[in-house]
C-alpha positions as CSV (number, residue, x, y, z in Angstrom):
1,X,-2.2,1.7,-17.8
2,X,0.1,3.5,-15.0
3,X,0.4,7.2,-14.6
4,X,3.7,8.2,-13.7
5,X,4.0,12.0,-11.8
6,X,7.5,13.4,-11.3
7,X,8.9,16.5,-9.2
8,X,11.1,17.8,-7.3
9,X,13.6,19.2,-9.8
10,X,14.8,22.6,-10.0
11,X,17.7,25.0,-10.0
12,X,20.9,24.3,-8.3
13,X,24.2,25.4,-7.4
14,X,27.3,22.9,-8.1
15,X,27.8,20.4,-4.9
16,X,24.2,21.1,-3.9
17,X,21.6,18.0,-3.5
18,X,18.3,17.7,-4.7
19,X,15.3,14.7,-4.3
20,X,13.3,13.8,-6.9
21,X,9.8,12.0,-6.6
22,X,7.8,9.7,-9.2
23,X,4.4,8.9,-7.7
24,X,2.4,5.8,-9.6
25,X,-0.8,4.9,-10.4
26,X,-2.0,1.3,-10.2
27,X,-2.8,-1.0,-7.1
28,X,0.0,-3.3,-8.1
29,X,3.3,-1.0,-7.3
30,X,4.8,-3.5,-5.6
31,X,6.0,-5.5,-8.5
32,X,7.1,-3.0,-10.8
33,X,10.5,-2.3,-11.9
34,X,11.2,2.0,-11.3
35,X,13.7,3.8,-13.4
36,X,15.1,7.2,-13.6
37,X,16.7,8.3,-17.2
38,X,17.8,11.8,-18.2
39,X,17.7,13.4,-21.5
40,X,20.6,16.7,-22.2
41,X,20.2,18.5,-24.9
42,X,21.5,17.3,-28.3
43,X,21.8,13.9,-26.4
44,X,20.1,10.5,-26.4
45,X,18.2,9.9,-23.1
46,X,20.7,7.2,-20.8
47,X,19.4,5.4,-18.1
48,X,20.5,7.0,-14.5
49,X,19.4,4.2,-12.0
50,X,16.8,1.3,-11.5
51,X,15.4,-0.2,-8.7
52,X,13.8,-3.6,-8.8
53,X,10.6,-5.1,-6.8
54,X,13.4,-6.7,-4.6
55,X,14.8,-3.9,-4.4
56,X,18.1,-4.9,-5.9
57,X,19.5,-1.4,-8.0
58,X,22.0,-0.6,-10.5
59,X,23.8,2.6,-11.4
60,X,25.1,4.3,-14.3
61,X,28.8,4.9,-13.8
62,X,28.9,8.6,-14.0
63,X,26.6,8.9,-10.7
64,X,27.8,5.9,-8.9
65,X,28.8,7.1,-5.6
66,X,26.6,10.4,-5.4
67,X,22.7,9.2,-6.8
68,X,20.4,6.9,-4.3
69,X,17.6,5.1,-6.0
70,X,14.9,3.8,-3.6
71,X,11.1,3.2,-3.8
72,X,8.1,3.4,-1.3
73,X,5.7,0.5,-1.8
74,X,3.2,1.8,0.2
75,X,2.9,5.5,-0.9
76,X,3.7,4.0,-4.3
77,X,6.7,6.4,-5.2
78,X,10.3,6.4,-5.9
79,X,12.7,8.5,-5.4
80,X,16.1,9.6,-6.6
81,X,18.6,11.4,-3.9
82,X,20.8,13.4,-6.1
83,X,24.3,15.0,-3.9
84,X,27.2,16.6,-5.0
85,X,25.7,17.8,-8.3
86,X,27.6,18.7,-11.1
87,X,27.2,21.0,-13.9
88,X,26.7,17.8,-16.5
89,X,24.1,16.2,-14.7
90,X,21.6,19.0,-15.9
91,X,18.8,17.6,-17.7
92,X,15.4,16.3,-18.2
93,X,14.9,13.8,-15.5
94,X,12.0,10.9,-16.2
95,X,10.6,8.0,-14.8
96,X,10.1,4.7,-16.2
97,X,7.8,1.7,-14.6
98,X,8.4,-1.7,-16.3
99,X,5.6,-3.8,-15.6
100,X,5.9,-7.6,-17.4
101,X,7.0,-6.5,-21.0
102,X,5.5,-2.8,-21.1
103,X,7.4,0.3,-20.0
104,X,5.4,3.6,-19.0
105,X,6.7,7.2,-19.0
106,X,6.5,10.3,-17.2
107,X,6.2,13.4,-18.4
108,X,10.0,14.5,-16.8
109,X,11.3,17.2,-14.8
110,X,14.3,19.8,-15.6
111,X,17.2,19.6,-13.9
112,X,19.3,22.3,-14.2
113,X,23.2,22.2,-11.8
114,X,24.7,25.6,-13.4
115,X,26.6,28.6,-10.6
């Protein structure tokens, strides 16, 4: 079983920048695949970015260029560096481990980008 813990969202202005954190349970960090995934209203939830144990990462194409995935073996946390926010990226942010075949969940964190 692995606990997943986000923060860091909040309330922001258009063009501001925000960092979110997803801290994990479990000894064996190192080899799980992180996510991030958001959730808008009246919409399906859409994968944002992931980050594998080799650290290779992939984008969605709507925050290409502006979202940084990146992970911290040791304190057993990734993160996702959010710039130049816009409006439409408001949402319920989560976190997603994939370890072998079985994908764990955290509880989310709002997002909101509105002036």
């Amino acid at each position: 079983q692995v606990q997943l813990v986000e923060s860091g969202g909040g309330l922001v202005q258009p063009g501001d920048s925000l960092r979110l954190s997803c801290a994990a349970s479990g000894s064996s960090f190192d080899i799980y695949t992180m996510g991030w995934y958001r959730q808008a209203p009246g919409k399906q939830r859409e994968l944002v970015a992931k980050i594998t144990p080799d650290r290779r990462t992939n984008y969605a194409d709507s925050v290409k260029g502006r979202f940084t995935i990146s992970r911290d073996n040791a304190k057993r946390t990734a993160y996702l560096q959010m710039n130049s926010l816009k409006p439409e990226d408001t949402a319920v942010y989560y976190c997603k481990a994939d370890v072998g075949p079985r994908g764990y969940w955290g509880q989310g964190t709002q997002v909101t980008v509105s002036s």
